[in-house]
ROLUMDREN-808575 format. One record per residue: residue in one letter; y, z, x of N, C-alpha, C, O in turn. Coordinates in steps of 0.2 Angstrom, whole numbers, padded with zeros to 4 digits, always signed. Layout:
<nodes>
aYZXYZXYZXYZX;...
</nodes>
This chain:
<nodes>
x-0032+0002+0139-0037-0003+0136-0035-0010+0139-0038-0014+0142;x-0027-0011+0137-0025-0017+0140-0016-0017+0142-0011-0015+0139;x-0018-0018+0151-0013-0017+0154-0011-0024+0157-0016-0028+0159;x-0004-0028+0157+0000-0033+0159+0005-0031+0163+0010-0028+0161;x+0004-0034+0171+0009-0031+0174+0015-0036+0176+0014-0042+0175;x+0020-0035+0178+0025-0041+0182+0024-0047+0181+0022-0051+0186;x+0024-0050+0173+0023-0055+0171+0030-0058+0171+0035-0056+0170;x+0028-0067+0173+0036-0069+0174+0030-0078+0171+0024-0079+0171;x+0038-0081+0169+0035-0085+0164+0042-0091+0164+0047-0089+0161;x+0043-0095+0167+0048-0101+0166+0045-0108+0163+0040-0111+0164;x+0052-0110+0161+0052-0117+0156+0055-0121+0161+0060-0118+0162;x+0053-0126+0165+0058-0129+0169+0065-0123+0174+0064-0117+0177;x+0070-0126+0173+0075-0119+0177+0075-0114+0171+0079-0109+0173;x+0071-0113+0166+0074-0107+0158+0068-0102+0160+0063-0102+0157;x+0072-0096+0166+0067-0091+0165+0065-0086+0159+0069-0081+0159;x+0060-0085+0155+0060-0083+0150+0055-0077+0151+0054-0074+0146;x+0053-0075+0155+0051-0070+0158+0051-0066+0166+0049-0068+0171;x+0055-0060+0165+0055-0058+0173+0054-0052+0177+0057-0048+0181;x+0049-0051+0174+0042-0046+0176+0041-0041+0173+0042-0035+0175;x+0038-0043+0163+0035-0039+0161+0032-0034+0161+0026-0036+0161;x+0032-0029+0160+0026-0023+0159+0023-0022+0153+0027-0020+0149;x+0017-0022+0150+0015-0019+0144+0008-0017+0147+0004-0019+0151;x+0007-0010+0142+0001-0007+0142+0001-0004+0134+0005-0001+0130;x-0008-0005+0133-0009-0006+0127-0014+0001+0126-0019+0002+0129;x-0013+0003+0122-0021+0010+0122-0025+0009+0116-0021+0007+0111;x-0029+0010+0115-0034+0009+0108-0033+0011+0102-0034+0017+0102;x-0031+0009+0097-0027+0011+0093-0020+0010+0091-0017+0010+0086;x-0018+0009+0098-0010+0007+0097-0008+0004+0093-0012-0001+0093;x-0002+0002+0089+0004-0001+0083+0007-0006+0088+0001-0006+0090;x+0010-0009+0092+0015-0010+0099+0017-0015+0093+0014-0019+0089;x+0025-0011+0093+0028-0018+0087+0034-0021+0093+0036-0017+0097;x+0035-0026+0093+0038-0029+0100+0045-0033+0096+0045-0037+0092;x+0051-0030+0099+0057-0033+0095+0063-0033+0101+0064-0030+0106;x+0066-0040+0096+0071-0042+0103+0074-0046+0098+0072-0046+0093;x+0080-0049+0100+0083-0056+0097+0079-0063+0101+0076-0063+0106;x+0081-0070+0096+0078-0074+0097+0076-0077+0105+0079-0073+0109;x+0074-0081+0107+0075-0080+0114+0071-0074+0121+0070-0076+0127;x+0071-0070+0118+0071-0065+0123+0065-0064+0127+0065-0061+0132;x+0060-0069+0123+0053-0071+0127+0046-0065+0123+0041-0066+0126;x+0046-0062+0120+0043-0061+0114+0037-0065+0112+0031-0063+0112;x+0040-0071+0110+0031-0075+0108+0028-0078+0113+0023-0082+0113;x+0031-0077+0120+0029-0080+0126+0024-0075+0129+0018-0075+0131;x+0028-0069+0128+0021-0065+0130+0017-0064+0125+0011-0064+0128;x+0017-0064+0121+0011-0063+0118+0005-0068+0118-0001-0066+0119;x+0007-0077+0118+0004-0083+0118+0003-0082+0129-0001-0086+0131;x+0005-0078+0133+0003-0078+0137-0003-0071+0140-0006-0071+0145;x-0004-0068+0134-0010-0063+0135-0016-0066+0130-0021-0064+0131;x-0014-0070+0126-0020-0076+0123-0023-0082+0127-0028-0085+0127;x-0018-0082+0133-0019-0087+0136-0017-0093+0132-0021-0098+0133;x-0012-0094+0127-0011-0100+0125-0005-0101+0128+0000-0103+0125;x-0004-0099+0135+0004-0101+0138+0000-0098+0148-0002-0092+0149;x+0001-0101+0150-0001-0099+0159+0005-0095+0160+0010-0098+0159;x+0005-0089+0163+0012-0085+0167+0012-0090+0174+0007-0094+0175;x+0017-0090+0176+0016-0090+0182+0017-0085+0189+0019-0086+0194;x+0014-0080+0186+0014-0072+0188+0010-0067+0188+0006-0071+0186;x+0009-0065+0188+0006-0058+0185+0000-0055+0183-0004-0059+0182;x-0003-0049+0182-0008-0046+0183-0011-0044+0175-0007-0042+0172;x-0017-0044+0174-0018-0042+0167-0026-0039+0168-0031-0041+0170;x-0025-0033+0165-0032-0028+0166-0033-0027+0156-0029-0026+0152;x-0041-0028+0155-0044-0028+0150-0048-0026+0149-0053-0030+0148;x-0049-0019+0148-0057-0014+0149-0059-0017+0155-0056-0017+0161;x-0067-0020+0155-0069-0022+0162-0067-0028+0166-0070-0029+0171;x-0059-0032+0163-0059-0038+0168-0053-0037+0169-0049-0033+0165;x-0052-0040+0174-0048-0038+0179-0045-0047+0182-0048-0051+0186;x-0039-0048+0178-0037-0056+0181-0030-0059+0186-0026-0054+0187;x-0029-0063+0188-0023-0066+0190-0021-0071+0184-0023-0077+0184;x-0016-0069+0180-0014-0072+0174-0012-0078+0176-0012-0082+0172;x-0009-0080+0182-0008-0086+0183-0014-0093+0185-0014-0099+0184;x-0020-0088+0188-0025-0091+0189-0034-0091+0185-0039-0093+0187;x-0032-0088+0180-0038-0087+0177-0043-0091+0177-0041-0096+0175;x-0052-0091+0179-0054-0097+0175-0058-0096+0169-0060-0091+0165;x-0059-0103+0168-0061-0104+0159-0064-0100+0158-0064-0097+0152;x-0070-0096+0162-0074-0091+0158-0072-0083+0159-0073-0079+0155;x-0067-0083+0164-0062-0077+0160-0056-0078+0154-0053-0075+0150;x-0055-0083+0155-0050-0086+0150-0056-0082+0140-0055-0078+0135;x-0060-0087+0143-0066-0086+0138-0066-0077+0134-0064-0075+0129;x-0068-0075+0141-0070-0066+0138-0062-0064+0135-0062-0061+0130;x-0058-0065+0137-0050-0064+0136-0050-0064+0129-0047-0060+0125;x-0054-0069+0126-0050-0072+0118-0056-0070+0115-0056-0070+0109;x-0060-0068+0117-0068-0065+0115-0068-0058+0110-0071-0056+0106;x-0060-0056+0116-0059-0048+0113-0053-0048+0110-0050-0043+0112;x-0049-0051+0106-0042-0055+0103-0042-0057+0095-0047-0060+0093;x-0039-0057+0092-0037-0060+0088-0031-0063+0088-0027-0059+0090;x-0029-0069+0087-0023-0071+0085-0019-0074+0079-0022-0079+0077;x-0014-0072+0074-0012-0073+0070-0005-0078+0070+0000-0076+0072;x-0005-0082+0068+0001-0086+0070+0006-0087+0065+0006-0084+0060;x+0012-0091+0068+0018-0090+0063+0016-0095+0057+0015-0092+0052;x+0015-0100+0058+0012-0105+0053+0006-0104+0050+0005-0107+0045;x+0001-0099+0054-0004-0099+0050-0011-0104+0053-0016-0102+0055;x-0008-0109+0054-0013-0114+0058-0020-0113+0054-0025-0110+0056;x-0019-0116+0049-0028-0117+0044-0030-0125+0046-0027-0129+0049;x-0034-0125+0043-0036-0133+0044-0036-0133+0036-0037-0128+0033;x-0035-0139+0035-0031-0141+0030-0037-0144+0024-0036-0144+0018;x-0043-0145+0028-0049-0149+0026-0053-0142+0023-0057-0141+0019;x-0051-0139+0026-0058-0132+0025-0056-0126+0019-0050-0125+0019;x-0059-0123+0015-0058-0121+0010-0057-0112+0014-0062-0110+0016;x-0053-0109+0013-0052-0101+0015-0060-0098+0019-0060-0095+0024;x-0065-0099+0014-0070-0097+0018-0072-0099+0025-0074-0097+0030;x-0071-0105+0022-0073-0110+0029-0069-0110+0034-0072-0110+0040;x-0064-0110+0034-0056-0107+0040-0060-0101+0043-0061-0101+0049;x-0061-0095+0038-0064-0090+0042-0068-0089+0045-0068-0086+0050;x-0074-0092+0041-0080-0096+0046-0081-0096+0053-0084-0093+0057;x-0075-0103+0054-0077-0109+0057-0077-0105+0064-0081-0107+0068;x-0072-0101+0065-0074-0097+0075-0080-0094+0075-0084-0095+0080;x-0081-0090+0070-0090-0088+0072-0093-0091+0073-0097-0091+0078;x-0094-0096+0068-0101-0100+0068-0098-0107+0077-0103-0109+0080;x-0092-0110+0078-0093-0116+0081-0090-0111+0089-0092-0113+0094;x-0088-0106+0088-0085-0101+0095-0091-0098+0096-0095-0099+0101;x-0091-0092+0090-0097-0087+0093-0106-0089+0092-0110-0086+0096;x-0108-0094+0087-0113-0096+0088-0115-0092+0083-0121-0090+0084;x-0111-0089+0077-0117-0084+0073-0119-0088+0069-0116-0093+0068;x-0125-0087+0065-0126-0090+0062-0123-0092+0054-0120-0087+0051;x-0124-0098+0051-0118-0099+0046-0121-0093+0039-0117-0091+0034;x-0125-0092+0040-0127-0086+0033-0125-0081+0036-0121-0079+0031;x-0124-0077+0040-0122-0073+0042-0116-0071+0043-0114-0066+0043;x-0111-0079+0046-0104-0079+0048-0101-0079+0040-0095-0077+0038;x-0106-0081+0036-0103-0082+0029-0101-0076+0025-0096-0076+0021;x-0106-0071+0027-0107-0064+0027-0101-0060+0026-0098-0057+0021;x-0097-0061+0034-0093-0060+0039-0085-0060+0034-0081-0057+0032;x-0088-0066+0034-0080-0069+0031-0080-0065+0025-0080-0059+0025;x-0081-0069+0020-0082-0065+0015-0080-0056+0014-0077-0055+0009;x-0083-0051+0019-0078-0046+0021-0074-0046+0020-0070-0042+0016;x-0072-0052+0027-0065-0052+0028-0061-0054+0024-0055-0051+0025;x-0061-0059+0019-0057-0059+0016-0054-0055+0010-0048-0054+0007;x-0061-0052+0009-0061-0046+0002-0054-0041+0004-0049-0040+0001;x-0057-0039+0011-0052-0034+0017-0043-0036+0014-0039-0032+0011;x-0041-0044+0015-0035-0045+0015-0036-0046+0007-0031-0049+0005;x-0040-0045+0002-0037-0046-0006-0039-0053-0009-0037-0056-0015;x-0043-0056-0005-0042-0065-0007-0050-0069-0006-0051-0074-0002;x-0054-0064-0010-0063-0065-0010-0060-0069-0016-0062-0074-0015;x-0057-0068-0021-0059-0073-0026-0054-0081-0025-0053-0085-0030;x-0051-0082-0019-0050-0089-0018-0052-0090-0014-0050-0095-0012;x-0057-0088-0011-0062-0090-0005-0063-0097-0005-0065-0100+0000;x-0064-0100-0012-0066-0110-0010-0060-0113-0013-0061-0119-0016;x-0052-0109-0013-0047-0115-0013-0045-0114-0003-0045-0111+0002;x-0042-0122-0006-0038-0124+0002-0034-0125+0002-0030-0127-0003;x-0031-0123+0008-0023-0122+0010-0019-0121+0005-0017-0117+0002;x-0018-0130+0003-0013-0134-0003-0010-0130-0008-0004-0129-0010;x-0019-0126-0009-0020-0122-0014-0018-0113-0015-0019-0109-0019;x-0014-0112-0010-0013-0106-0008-0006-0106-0005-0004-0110-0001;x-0001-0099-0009+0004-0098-0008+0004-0099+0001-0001-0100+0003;x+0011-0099+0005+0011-0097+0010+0010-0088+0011+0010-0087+0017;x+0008-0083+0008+0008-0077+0010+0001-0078+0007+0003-0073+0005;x-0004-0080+0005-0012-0082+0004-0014-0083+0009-0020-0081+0010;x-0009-0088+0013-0011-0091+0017-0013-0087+0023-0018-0085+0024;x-0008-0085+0025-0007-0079+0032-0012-0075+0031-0015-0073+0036;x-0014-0071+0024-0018-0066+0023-0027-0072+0025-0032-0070+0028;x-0027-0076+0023-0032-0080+0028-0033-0080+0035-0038-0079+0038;x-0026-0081+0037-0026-0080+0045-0028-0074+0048-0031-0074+0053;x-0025-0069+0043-0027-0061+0047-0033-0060+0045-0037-0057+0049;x-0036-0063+0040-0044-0062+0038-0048-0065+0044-0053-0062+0047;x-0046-0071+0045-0049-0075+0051-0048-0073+0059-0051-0076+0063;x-0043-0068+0060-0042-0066+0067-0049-0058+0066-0053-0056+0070;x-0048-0055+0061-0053-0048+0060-0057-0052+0060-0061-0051+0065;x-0059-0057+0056-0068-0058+0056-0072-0059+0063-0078-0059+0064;x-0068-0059+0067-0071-0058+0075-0072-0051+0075-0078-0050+0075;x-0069-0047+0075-0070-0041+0075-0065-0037+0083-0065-0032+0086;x-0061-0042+0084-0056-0038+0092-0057-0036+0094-0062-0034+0093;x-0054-0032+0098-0052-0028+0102-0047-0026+0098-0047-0021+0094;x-0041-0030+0100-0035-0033+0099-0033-0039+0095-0035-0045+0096;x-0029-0036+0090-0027-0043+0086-0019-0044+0087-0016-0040+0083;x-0015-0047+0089-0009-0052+0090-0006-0054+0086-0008-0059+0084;x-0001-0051+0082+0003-0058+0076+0009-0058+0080+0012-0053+0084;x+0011-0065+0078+0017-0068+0080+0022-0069+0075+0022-0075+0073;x+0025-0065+0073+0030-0066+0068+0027-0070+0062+0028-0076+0061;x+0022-0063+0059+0017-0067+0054+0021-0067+0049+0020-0073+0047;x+0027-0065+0047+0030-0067+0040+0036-0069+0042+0039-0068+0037;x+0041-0073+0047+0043-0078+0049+0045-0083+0043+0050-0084+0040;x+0037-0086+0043+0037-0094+0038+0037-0092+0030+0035-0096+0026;x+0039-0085+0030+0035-0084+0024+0043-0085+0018+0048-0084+0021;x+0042-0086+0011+0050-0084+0008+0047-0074+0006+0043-0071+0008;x+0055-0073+0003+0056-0066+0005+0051-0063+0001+0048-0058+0003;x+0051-0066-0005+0045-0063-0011+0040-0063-0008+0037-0058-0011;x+0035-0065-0002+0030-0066-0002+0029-0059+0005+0024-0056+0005;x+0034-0061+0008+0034-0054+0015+0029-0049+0012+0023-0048+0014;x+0033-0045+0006+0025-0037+0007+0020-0038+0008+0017-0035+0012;x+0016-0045+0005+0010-0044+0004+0006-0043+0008+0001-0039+0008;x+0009-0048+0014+0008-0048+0021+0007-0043+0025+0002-0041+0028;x+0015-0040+0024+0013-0033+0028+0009-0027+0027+0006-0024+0031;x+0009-0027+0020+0003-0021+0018-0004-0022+0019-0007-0017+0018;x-0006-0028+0021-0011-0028+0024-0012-0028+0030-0017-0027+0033;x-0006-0029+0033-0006-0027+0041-0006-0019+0044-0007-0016+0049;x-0003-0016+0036-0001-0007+0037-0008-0006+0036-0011-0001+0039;x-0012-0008+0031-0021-0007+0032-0024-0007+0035-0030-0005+0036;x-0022-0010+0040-0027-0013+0046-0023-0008+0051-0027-0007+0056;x-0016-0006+0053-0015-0002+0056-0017+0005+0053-0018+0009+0058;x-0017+0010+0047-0022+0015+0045-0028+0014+0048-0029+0018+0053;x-0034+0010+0046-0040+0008+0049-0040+0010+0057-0046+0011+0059;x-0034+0011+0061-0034+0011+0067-0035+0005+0072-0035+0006+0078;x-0034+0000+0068-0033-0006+0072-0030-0008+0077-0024-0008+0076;x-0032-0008+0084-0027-0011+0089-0021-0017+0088-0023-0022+0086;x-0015-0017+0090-0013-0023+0085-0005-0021+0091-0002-0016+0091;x-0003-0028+0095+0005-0032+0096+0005-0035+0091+0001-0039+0089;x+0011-0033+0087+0015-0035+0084+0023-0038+0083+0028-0035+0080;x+0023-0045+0087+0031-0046+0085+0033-0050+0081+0032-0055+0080;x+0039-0045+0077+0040-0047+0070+0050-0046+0070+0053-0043+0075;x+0053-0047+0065+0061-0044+0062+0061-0041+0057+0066-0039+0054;x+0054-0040+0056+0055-0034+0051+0055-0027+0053+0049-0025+0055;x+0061-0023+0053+0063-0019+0053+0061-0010+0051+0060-0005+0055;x+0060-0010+0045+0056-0005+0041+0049-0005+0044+0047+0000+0046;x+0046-0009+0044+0040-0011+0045+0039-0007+0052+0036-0001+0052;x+0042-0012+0057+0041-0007+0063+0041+0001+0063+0037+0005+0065;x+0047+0002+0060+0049+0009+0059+0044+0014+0056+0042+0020+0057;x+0042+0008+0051+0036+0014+0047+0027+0013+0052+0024+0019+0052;x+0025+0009+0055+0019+0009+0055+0019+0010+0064+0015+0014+0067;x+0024+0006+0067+0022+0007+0075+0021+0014+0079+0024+0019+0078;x+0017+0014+0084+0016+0020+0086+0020+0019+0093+0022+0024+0096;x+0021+0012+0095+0025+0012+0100+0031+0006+0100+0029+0001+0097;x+0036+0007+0101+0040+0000+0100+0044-0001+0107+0046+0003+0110;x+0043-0009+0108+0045-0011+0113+0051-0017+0110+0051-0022+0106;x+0058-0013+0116+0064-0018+0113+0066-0023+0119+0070-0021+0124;x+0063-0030+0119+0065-0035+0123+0073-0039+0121+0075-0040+0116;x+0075-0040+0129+0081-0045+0127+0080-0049+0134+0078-0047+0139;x+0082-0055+0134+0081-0060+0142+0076-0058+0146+0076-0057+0152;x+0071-0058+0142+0068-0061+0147+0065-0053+0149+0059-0053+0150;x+0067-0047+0150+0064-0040+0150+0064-0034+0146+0068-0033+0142;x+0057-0030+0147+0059-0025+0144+0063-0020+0144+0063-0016+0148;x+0068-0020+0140+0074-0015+0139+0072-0007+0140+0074-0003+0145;x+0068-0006+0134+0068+0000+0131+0060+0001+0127+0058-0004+0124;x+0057+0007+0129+0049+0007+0126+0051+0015+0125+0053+0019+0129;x+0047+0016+0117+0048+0022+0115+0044+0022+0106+0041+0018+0102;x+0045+0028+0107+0040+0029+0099+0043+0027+0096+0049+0029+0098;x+0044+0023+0088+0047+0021+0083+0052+0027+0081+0057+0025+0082;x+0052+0033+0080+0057+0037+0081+0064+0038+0087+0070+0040+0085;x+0061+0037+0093+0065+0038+0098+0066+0031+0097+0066+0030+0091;x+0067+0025+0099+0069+0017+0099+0072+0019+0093+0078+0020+0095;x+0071+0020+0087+0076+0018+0079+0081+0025+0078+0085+0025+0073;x+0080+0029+0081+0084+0035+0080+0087+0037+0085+0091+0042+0084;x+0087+0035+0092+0090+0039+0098+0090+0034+0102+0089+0037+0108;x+0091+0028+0103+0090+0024+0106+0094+0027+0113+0099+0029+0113;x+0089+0025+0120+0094+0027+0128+0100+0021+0129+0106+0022+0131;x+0096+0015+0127+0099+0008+0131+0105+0006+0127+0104+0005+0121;x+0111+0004+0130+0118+0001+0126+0115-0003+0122+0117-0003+0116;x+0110-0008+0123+0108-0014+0122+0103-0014+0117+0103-0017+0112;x+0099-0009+0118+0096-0007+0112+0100-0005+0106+0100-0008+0100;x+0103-0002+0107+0108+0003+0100+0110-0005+0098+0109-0008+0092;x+0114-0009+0103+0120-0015+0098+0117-0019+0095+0119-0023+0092;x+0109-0017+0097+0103-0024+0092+0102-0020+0085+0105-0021+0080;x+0099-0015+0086+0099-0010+0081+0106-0011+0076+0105-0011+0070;x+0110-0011+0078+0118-0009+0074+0119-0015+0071+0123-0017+0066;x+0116-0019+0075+0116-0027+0072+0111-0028+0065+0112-0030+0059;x+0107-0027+0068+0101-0031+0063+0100-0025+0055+0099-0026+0050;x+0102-0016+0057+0102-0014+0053+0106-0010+0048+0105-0008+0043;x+0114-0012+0053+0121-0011+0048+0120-0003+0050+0123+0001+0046;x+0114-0001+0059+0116+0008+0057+0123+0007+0062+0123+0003+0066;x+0128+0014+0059+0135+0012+0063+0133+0019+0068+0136+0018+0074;x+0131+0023+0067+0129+0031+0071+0122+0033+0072+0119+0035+0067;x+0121+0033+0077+0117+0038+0082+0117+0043+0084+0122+0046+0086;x+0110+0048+0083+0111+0056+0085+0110+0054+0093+0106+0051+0096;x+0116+0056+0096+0115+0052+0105+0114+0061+0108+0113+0062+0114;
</nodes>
């Protein structure tokens, strides 16, 4: 459904990508883990198009692009078939839950506002939070808030939906709630990259995990094989790292 090939991506001299590979299939989990740095939210914000590669090829059912030279109106179809979820969440601060959900249908898609209203509303029900639909932000924990964001990336209805280290901003208490709605939305069968440091998470839901570090992919394998038989040195010492496992069935 959606293939990226030899994506390369630099900051000034800070190469932060040096020719990625991802391919996505309909339905797929892709939980994407690395240590800080390793270029992770780069590609992701570079398959949204909210970062230009300066490389690389990207195939999307029927379009076919040069990620470094896209124009606006493939840029356009790109984001057309996408959800994105953000670390912060990125609400407007003026608009009350409903209206955050709203606001891409009716000022991107042109649905109309009884309809987009409709929409949301769904959507929010979907993430647990139809009965705050006319508080604002302010008014809404940080994990409220996120469950808006995720409501607001489905209410387009995707292809594919994106989160960037959705629980990130969150405190610790708040992390489940978030993800149990993202393990709903992956039952449903939702297409969905997810780069996140939660661990278990991956483990339990991903159908594929991909372990980035500088800038390349390491290692790609089913949550099974990546958390339990890891091939790559580099993979096992992140793993041993972040999960305190000391042995491997090698």
């Amino acid at each position: 459904m959606l293939t990226v090939t030899n994506v390369h991506k630099s900051f000034g001299k800070n190469e932060i990508l040096k020719g990625v590979n991802l391919n996505v299939n309909k339905g797929d989990v892709i939980v994407i883990l690395g240590p800080s740095g390793s270029g992770k939210t780069t590609l992701l914000r570079i398959l949204d198009f909210l970062e230009t590669a300066d490389k690389g090829e990207l195939k999307f059912d029927d379009i076919e692009t040069d990620l470094a030279h896209a124009n606006k109106k493939t840029i356009l179809s790109v984001r057309r078939k996408t959800g994105f979820v953000y670390q912060n969440y990125n609400l407007f601060a003026n608009k009350t839950a409903l209206e955050n959900v709203m606001e891409g249908l009716v000022t991107a898609r042109k649905v109309p506002k009884d309809q987009a209203k409709e929409i949301a509303e769904k959507a929010l029900s979907k993430v647990g939070l139809l009965d705050r639909k006319d508080f604002y932000p302010s008014q809404l924990s940080g994990g409220q808030q996120q469950r808006v964001g995720i409501a607001r990336a489905v209410a387009i209805n995707p292809d594919v939906v994106l989160f960037d280290e959705p629980t990130s901003a969150l405190d610790p208490e708040l992390v489940g709630e978030v993800l149990n709605v993202i393990k709903e939305l992956a039952k449903e069968g939702t297409t969905m990259i997810v780069v996140t440091h939660e661990m278990s998470f991956a483990e339990e839901v991903a159908s594929q995990v991909v372990f980035m570090e500088r800038g390349v992919v390491v290692e790609q394998g089913t949550a099974k094989e990546i958390f339990n038989n890891p091939k790559e040195e580099r993979t096992r010492k992140f793993l041993q790292r972040v999960l305190k496992r000391v042995e491997y069935v090698i």
